[in-house]
N, C-alpha and C positions, 0 to 999 in steps of 0.2 A: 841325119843330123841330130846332134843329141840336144837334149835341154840345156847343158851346160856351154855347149859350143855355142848356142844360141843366146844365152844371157852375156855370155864372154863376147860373141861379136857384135851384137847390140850397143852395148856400153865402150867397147873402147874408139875415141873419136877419128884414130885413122883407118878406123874398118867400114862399120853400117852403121854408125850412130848418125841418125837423121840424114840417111842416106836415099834420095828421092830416085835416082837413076841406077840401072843394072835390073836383075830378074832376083826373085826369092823362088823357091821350091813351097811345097803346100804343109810341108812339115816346117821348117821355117817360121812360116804363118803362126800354123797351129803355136809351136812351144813358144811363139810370141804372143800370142792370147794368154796361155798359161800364166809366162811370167807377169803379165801386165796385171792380169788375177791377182797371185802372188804379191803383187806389191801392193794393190792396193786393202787387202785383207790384212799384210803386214804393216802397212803404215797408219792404216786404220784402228790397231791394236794400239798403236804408238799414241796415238792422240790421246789414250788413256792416263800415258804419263802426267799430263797437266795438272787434270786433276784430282790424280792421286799425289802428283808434288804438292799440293797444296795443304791437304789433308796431315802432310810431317813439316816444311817449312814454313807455313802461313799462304793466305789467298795471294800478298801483293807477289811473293817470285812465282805464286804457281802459275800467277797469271801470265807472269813475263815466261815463265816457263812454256806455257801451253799457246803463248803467240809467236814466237819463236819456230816451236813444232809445229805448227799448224802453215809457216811460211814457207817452211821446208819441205811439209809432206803437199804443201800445193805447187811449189816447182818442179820437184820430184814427178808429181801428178800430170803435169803438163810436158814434160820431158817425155815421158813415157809413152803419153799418149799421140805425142808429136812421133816416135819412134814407132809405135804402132802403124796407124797412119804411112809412117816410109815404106815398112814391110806389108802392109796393103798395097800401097802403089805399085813394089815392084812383083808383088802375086801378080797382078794385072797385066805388065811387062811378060811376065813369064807366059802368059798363055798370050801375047801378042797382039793386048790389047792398051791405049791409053791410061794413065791413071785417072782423069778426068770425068772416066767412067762411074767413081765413087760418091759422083754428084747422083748417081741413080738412085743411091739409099733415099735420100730425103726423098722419092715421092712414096716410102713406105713398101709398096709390092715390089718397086726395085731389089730391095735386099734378098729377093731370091734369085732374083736375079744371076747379082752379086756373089749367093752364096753356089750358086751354079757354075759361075766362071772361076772363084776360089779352087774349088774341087776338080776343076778340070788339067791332066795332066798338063808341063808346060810345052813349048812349042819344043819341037826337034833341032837341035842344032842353034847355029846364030840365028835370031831375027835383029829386028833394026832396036832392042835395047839390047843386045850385049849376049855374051856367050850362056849356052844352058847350063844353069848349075847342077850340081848332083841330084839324082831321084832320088823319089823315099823308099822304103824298103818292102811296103807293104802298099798296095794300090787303094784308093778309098772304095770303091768295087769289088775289088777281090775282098773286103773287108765285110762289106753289108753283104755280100754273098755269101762267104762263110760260116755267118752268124745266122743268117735269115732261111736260108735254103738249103746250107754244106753243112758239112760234118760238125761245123761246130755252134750249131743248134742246142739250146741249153743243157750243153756238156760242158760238164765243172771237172773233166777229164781231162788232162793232159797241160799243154801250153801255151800262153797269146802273149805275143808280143805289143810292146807299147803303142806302135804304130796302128794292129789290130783295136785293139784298147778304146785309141781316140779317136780314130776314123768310126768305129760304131757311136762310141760316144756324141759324138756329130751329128751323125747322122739320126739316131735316136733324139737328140734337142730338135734339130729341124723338123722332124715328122710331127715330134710333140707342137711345138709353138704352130705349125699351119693347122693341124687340127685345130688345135682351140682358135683361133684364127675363123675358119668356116664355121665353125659352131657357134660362134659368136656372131657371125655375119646373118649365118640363115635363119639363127636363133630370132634376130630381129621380124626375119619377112613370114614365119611362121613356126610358132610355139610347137606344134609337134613336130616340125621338120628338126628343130634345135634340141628338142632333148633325144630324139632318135641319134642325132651326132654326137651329144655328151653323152651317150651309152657308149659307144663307138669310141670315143678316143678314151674313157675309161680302159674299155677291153685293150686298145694300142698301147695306152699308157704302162700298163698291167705287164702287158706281153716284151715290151720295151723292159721294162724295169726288170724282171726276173733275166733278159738274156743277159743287160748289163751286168749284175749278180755275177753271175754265170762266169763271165768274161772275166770281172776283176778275181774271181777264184784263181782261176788260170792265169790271170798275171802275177799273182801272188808264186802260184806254182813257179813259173816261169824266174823268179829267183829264189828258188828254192824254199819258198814256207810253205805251212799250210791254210786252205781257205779258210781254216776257222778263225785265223787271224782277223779275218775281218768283223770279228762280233767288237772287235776293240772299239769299232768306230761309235759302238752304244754308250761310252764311256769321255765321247765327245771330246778330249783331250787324243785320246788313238785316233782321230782322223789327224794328227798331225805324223807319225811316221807312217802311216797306212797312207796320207800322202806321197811321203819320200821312197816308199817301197816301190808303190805303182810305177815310179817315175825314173826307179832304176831302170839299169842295162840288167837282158836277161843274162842269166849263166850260160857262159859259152860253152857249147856241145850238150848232150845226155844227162840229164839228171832223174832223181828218185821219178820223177813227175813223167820224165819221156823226154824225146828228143826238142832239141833247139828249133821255136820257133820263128817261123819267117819273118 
């Protein structure tokens, strides 16, 4: 499923907009985190308008300007995350469990839970919410395997597809956040057990972060550029098409880089 089919069936009301019942796939999910990112980074930019209108019309329309925007970009806000939300409910349907289940985040260790049953493939066939929708293309396993163990171990060689992409990406956030998580905990019950683990999740952090690198080279490849593209992002405005890049489709069949990856 692509990012676009995902922001297209989200938002139009006779598809999945605030759609509680049926199943979502894990890719689904995922480009619904993105977008929900996405808008809130873009409407967040927007709120800027107020008070820079003020600054060319005068304070009284910037103000009515910027309460205006700010009434929008918090309905907006709440839409979104109400849509979020749907497409959690029905990840949970797909591996053939309640939605109800998402009350487990609030006791906090839930949410690994959570992110344990998100990642897991959906059920086979019908269950009792509704038919299996299509798989992803790239397994979240076959993914940290590749990266972590297979051939594509900090090789800035050849090509990774989107899927590869963000199922590491994934998985490299969740390793990070429970490290620091136990480091934090044991750090409390004894001072040298805590910095023995904040060594530790440096060295993870480290190793995590270079295969990332790595990975996005190869995504870059994967529609035809080259990794050096990504020095743009030091110029902090290039992380906005080094955005749009990653989040393309790769080029179909062989390119300069090697064959189409999975």
């Amino acid at each position: 499923m692509e990012f676009i089919d995902v922001a297209q069936k989200s938002l139009r009301t006779s598809d999945n907009l605030l759609r509680f019942s049926g199943r979502a796939t894990r890719t689904e999910l995922f480009w619904s985190v993105l977008l929900f990112s996405f808008v809130l980074l873009a409407s967040g930019i927007a709120l800027l308008v107020g008070p820079l209108s003020a600054l060319v019309v005068g304070r009284g329309i910037g103000s009515a300007i910027t309460s205006v925007l700010a009434f929008a970009i918090a309905t907006l806000w709440l839409v979104m995350y109400l849509q979020l939300l749907a497409v959690t409910v029905r990840r949970l349907h797909d591996v053939g469990r309640s939605g109800y289940w998402l009350l487990l985040g609030l006791t906090g260790l839930g949410v690994f839970v959570l992110a344990y049953w998100f990642l897991q493939p959906g059920a086979k066939g019908v269950n009792r919410h509704g038919s299996k929708p299509a798989e992803d293309v790239m397994e979240f396993t076959e993914s940290v395997t590749r990266n972590l163990t297979g051939e594509g171990r900090l090789k800035v060689s050849g090509r990774a597809s989107r899927a590869e992409m963000l199922w590491f990406s994934l998985f490299s956030g969740l390793v990070n956040y429970a490290l620091t998580i136990t480091a934090a905990i044991f750090g409390l019950i004894s001072v040298g057990l805590g910095d023995i683990l904040d060594v530790v999740t440096t060295i993870v952090f480290l190793a995590m972060y270079l295969q990332s690198i790595a990975i996005l080279v190869r995504r870059l490849h994967d529609i035809g550029k080259s990794g050096w593209w990504l020095l743009i992002a030091f110029t902090v405005v290039g992380l906005i098409p080094l955005y749009i890049w990653i989040l393309r489709r790769g080029a179909s069949g062989a390119n300069q880089y090697g064959k189409q990856a999975p």
